[in-house]
SERO-4910 file (N, C-alpha, C, O; in steps of 0.05 Angstrom, whole numbers):
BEGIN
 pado doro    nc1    nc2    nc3   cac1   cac2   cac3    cc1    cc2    cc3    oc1    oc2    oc3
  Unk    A     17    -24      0      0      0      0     18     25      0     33     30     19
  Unk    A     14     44    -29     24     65    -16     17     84      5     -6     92      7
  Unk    A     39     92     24     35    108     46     46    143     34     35    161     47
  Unk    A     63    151     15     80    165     10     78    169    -17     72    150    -31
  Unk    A     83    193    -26     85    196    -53    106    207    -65    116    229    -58
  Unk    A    115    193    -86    141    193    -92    158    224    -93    146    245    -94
  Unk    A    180    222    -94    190    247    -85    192    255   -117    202    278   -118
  Unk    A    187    246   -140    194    266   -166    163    282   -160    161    302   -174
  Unk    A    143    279   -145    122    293   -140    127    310   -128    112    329   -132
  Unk    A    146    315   -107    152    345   -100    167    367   -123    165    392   -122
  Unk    A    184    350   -146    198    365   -156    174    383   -185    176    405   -196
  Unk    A    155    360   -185    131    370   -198    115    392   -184    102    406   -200
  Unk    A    113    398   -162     99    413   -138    111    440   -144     99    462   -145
  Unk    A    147    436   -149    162    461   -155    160    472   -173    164    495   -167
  Unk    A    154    471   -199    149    480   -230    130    503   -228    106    503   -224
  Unk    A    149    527   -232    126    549   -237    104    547   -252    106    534   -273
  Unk    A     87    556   -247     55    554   -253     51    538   -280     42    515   -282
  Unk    A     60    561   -303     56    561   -320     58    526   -331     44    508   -341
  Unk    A     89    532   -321    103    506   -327     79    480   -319     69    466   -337
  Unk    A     72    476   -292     56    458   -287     23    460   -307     19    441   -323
  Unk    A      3    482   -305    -15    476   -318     -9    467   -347    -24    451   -358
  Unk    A     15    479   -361     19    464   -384     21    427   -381      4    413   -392
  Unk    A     41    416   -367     41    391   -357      8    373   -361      1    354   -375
  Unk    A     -8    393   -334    -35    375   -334    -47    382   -354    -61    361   -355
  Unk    A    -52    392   -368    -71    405   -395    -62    380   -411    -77    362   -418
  Unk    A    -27    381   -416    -28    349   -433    -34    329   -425    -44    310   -438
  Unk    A    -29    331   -397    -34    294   -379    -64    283   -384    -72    261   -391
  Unk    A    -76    311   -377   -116    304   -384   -120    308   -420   -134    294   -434
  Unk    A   -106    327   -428   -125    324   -457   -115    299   -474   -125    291   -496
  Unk    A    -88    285   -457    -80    261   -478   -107    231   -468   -116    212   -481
  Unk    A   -110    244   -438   -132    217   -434   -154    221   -452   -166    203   -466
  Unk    A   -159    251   -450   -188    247   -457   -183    245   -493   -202    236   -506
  Unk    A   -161    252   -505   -152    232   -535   -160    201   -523   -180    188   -531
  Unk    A   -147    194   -508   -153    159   -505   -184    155   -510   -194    143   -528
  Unk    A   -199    172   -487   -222    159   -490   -240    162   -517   -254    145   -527
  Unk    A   -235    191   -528   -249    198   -546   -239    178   -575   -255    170   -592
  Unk    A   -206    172   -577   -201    151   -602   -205    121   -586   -208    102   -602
  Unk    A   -205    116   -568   -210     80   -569   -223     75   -551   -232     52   -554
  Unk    A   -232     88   -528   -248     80   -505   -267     77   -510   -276     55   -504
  Unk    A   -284     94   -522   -313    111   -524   -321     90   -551   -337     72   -543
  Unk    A   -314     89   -578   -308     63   -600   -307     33   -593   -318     15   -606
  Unk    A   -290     30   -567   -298      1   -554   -317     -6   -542   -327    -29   -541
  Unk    A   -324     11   -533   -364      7   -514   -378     15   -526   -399      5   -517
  Unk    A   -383     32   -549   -403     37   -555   -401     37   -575   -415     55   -584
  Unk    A   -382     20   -606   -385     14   -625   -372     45   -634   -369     66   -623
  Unk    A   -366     30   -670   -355     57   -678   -370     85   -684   -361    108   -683
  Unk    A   -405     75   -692   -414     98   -699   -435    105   -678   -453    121   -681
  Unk    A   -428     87   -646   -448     96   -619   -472     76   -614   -489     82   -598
  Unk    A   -474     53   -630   -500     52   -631   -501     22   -618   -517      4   -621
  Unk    A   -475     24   -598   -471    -12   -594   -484    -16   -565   -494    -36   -555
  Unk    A   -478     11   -555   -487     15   -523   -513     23   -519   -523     12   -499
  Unk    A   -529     39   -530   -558     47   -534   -549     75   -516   -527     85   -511
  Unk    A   -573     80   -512   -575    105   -501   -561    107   -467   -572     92   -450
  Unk    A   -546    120   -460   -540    130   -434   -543    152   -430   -534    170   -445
  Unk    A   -558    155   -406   -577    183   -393   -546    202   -382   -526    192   -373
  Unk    A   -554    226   -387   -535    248   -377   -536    241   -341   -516    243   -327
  Unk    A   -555    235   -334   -551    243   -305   -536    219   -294   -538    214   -270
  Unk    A   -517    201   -312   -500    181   -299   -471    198   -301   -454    196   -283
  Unk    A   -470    214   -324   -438    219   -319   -444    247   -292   -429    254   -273
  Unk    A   -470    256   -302   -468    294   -288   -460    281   -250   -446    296   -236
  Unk    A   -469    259   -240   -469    249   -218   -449    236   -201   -448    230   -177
  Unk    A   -423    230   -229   -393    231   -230   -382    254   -219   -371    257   -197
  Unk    A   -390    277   -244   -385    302   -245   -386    306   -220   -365    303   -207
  Unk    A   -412    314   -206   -426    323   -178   -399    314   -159   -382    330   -151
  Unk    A   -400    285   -155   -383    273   -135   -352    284   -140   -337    285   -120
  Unk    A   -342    292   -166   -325    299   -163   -315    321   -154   -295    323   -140
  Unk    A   -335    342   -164   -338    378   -155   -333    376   -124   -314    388   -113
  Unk    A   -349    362   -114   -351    353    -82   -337    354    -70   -334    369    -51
  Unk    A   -319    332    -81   -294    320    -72   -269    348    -69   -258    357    -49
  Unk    A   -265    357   -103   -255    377   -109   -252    400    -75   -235    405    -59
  Unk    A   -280    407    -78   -284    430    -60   -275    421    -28   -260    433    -14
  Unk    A   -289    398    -22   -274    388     10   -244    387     14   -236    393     37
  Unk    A   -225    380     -5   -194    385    -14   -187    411     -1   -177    420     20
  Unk    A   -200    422    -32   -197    459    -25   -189    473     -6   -169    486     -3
  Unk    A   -214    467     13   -218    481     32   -195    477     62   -190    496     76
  Unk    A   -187    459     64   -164    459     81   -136    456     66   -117    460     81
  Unk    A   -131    450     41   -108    470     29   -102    493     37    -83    501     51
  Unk    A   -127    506     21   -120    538     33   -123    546     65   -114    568     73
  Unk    A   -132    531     80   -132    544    107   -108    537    117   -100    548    137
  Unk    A    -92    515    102    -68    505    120    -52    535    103    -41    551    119
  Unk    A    -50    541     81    -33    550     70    -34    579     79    -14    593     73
  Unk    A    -55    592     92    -61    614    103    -46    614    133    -30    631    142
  Unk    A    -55    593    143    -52    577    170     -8    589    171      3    599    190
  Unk    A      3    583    147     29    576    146     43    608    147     61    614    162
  Unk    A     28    629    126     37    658    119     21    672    144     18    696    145
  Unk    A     12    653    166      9    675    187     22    663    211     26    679    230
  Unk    A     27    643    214     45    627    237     83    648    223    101    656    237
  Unk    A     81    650    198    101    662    184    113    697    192    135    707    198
  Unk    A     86    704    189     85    734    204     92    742    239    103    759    254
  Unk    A     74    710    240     71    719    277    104    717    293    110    726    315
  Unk    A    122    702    273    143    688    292    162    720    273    171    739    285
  Unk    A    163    717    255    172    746    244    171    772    266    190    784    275
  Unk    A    143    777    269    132    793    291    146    799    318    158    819    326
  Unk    A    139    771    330    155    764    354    177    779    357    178    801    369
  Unk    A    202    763    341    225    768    337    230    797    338    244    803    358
  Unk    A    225    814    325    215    842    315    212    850    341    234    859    348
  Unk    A    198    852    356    191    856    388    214    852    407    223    865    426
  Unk    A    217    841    402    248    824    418    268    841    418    277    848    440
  Unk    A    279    854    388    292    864    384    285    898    385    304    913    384
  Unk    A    263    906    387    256    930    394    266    928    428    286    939    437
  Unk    A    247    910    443    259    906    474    284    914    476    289    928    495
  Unk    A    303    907    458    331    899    476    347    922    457    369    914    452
  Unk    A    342    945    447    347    957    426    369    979    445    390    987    435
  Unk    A    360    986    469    378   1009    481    414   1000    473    422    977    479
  Unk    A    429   1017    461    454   1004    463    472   1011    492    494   1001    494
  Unk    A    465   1024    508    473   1034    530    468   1003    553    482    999    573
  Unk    A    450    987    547    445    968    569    468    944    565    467    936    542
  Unk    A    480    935    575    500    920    563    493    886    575    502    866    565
  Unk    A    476    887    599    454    863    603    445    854    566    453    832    557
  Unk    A    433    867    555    424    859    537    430    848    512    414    837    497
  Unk    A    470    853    509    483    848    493    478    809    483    476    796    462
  Unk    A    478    806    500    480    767    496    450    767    478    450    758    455
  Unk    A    426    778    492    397    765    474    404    780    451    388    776    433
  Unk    A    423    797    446    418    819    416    442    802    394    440    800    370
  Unk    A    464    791    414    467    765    398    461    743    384    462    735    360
  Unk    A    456    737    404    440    708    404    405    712    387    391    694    377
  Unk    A    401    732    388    365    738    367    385    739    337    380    725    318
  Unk    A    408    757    338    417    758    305    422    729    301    411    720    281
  Unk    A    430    718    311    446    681    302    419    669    291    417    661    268
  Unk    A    398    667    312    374    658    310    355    665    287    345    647    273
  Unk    A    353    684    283    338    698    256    360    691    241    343    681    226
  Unk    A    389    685    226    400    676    208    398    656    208    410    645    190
  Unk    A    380    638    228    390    604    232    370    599    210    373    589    188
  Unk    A    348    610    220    312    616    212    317    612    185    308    594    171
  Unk    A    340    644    174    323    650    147    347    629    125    342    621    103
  Unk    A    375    625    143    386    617    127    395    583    118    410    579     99
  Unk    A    387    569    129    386    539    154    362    528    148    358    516    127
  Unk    A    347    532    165    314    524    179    298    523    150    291    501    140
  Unk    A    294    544    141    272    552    117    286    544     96    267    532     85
  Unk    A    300    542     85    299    514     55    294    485     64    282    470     49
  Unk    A    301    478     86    292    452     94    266    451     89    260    432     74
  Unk    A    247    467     96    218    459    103    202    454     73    179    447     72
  Unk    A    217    459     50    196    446     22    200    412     21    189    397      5
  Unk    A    222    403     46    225    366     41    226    356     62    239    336     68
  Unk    A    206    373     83    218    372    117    189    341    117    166    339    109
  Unk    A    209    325    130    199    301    135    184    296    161    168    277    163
  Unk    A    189    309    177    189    313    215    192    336    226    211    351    224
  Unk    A    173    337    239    161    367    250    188    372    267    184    389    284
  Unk    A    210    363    267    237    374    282    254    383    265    256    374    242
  Unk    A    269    403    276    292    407    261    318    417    287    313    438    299
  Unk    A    337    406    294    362    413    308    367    444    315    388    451    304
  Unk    A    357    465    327    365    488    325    383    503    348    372    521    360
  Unk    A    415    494    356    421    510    370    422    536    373    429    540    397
  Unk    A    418    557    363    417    581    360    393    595    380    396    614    394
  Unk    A    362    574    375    345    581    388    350    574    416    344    590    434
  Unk    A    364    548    423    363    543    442    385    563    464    382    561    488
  Unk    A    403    578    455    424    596    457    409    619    470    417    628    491
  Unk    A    382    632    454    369    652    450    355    643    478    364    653    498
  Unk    A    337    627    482    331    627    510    343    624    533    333    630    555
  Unk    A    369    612    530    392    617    561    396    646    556    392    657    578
  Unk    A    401    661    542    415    682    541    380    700    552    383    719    566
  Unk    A    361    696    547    334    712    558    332    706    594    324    721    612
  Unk    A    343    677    593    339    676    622    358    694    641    355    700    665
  Unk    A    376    700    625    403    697    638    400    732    650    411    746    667
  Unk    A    383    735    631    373    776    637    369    781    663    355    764    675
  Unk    A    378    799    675    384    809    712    356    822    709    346    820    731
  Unk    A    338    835    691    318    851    699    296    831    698    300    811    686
  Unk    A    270    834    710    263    809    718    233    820    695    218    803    684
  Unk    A    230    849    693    208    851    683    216    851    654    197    847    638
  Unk    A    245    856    644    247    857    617    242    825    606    229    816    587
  Unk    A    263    809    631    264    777    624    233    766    615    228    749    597
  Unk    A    213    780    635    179    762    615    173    773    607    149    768    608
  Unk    A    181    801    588    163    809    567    176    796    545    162    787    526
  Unk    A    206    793    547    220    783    529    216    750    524    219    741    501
  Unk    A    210    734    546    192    717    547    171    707    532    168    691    514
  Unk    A    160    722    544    126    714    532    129    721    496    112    711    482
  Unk    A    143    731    488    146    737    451    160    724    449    163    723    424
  Unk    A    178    707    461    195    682    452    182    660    446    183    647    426
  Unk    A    167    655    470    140    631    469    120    640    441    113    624    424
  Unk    A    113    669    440     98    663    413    113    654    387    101    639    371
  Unk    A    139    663    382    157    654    363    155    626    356    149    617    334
  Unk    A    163    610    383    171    587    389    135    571    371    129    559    350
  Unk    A    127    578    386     90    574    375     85    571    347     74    553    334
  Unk    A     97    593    341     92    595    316    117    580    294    118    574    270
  Unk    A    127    578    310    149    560    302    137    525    293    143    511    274
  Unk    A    123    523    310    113    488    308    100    490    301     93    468    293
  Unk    A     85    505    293     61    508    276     72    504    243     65    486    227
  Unk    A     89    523    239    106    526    213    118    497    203    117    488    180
  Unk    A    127    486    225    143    456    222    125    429    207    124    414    188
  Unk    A    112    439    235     86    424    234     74    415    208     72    391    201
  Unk    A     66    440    191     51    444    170     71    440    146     59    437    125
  Unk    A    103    440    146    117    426    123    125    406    128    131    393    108
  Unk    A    130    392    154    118    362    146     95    345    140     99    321    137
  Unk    A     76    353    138     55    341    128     45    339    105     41    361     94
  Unk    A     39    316     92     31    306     70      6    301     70     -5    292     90
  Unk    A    -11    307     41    -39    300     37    -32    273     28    -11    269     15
  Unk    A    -55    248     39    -46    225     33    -47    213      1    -62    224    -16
  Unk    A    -36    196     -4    -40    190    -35    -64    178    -39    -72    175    -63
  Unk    A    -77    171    -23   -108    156    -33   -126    182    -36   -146    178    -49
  Unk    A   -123    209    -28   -135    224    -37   -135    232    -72   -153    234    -88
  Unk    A   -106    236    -73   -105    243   -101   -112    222   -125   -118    226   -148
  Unk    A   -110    202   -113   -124    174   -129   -151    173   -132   -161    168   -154
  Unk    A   -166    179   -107   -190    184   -112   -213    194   -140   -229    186   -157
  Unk    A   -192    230   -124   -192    252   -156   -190    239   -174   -210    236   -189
  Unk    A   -174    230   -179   -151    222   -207   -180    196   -212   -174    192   -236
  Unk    A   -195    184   -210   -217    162   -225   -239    174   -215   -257    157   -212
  Unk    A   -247    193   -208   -269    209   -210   -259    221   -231   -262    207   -251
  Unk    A   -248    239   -236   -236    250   -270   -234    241   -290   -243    254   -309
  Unk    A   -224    217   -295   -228    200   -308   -250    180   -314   -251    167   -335
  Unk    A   -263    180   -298   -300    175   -304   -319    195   -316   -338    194   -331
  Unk    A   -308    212   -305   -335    237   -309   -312    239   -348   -330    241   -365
  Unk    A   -293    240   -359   -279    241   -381   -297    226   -392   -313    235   -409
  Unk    A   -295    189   -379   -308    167   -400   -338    183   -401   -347    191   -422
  Unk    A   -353    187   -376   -386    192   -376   -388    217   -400   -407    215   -415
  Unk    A   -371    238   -405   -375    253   -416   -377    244   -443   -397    252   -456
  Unk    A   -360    228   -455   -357    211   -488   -373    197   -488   -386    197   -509
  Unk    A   -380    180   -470   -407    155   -477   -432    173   -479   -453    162   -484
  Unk    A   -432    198   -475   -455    217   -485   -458    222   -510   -476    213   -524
  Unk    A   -440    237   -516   -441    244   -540   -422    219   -558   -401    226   -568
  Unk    A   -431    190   -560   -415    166   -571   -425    171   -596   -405    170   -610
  Unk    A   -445    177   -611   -451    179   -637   -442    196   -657   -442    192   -682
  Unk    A   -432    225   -641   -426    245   -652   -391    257   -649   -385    268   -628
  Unk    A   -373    253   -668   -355    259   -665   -337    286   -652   -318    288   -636
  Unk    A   -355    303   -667   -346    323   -661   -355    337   -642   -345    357   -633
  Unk    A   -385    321   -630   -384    335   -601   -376    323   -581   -382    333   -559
  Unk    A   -362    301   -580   -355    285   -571   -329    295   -563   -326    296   -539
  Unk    A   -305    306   -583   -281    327   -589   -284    354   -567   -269    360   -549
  Unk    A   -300    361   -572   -310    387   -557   -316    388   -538   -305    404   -523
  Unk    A   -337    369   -530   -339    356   -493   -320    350   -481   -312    367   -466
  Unk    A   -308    331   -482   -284    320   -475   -258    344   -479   -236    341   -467
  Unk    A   -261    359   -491   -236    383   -501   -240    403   -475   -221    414   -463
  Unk    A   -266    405   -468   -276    426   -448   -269    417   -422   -257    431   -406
  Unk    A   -278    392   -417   -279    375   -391   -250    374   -381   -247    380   -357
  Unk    A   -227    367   -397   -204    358   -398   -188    388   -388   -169    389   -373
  Unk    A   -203    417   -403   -188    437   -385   -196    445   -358   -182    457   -341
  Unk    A   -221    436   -356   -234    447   -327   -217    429   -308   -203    437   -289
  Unk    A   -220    404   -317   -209    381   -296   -176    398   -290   -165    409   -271
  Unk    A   -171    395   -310   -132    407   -309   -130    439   -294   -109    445   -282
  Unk    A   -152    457   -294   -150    476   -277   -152    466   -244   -135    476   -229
  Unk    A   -166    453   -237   -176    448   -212   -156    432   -199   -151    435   -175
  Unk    A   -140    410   -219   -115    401   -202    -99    432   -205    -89    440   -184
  Unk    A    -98    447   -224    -82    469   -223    -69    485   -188    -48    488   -176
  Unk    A    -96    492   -185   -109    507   -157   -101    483   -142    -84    491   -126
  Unk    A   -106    459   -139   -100    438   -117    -64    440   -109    -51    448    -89
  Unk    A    -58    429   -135    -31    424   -134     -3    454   -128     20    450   -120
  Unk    A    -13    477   -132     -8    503   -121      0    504    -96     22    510    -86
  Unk    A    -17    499    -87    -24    503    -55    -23    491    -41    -24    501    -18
  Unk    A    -18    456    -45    -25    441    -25      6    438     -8      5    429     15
  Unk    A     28    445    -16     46    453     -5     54    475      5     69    484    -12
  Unk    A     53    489     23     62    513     27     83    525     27     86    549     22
  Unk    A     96    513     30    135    519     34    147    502      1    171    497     -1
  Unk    A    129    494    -21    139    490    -46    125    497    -60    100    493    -59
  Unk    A    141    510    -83    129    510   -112    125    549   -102    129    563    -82
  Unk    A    113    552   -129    115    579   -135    101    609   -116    103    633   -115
  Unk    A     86    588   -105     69    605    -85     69    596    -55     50    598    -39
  Unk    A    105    582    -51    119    581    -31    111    609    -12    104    631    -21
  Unk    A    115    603     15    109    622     34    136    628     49    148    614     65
  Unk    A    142    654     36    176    653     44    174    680     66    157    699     67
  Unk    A    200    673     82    206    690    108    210    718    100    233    723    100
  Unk    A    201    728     96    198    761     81    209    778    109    226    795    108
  Unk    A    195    770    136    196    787    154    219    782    165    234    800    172
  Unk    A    225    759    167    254    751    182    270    755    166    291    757    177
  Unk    A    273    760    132    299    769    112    305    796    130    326    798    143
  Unk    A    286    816    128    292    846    136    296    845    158    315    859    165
  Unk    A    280    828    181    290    839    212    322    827    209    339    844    216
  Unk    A    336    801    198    363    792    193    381    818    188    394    827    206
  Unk    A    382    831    160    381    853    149    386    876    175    409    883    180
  Unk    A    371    884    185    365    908    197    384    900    226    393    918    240
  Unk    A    388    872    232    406    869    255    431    869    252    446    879    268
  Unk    A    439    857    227    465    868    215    474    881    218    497    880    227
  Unk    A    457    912    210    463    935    192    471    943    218    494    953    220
  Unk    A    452    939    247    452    956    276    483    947    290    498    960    305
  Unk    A    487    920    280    521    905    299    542    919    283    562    931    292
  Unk    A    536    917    258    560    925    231    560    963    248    578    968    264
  Unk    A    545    979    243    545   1004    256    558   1013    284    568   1035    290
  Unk    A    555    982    305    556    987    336    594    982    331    612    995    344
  Unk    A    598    963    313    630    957    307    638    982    306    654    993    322
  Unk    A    625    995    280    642   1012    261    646   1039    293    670   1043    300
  Unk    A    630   1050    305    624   1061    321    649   1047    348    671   1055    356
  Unk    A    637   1033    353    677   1030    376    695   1032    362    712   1047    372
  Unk    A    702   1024    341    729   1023    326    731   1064    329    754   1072    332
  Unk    A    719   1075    328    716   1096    321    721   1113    299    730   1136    301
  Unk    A    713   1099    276    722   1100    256    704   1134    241    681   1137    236
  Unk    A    721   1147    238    715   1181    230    690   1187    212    681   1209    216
  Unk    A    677   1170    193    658   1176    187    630   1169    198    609   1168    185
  Unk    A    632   1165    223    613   1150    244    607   1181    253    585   1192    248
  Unk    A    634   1197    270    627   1216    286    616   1243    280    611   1258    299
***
């Protein structure tokens, strides 16, 4: 039984858009070639007349079940994938707070968390986040973080230590949430499912029109793009951390960025270097 789906399916997951709906557009319009040159001719004779009449409301009830199906998918795709660009923001956020907290350069208590937050946000953006388009297990090794909370405990002020706190824990939160959500896989019996509901409602569509060629061409021509849009939208999204509408650390690039720029300055500034003063 498969449990897993093969890994050239992630590398398919990656293919900018374009690239992919081109892919399924052939994958479906070559079936629905199959059915329309030999499927549709084998059951129902060459000129339709071998099967008798079959009522529309056998394939439309394919159709139905598949729309169905389609839409129950959908709907927690996108909430995971929403779910991911705001667990994304919030630990961004966090961080951001942290570093506003500890921002006085006069406090010298604070030097270790203003360390230890830059290491951490590079671990994040530079480390951590390419892993998560192949992350297998909601873990990943992060000394840096773990660095970042000795160095919060380690703070003499007791009211800075839990404000600084409590936005660590949301980070951290939002952290497993993030993990969480790139290891997880939609199972393969779902996409199997789709995949012969599609391919029924394809055959139901040709054994309709079995007598008539060319509307037969045309049904099947139509069916074959709708079907290929809808994996379109599925296959987009159902990863969050791959493929083109990846959910990348935007907030932690610039807070990284912006902590740099504040250490590279605090250097240039002791050195006392003349265009500082």
């Amino acid at each position: 039984m498969i449990t897993r789906l093969p890994v050239c399916f992630d590398g398919f997951l990656a293919l900018p858009m374009p690239a992919m709906a081109l892919c399924l557009l052939a994958y479906w319009g070559l079936l629905a070639f199959v059915v329309h040159r030999w499927l549709v001719p084998w059951i129902a004779g060459r000129h339709g007349q071998k099967l008798g009449r079959l009522e529309a409301e056998v394939p439309a009830q394919i159709g139905l079940a598949f729309g169905l199906l389609i839409s129950f998918i959908a709907i927690p795709v996108w909430e995971q994938h929403s779910l991911a660009e705001e667990a994304a923001r919030t630990e961004a956020a966090a961080y951001r707070e942290i570093a506003e907290a500890i921002e006085d350069p006069g406090d010298a208590t604070a030097v270790p968390v203003r360390t230890a937050l830059e290491a951490t946000v590079a671990f994040l953006v530079g480390d951590e986040w390419p892993q998560l388009a192949h992350l297998l297990a909601p873990r990943v090794p992060a000394g840096p973080i773990r660095d970042l909370r000795n160095a919060i405990h380690a703070l003499p002020d007791e009211s800075l230590k839990t404000e600084i706190h409590e936005l660590y824990k949301q980070a951290a939160t939002a952290r497993e949430t993030r993990l969480r959500i790139a290891a997880t896989r939609p199972p393969p019996a779902r996409w199997g499912i789709v995949g012969v509901l599609a391919i029924l409602t394809l055959l139901g569509v040709g054994l309709i029109h079995a007598e008539s060629r060319r509307a037969r061409r045309m049904a099947l021509g139509m069916v074959s793009i709708g079907i290929s849009c809808c994996f379109v939208v599925l296959f987009a999204y159902t990863r969050p951390y791959l493929g083109q509408f990846a959910v990348r650390p935007a907030g932690l690039e610039e807070l990284v960025a912006d902590l740099r720029a504040e250490s590279a300055a605090e250097r240039t500034a002791a050195r006392g270097d003349p265009l500082i003063r």
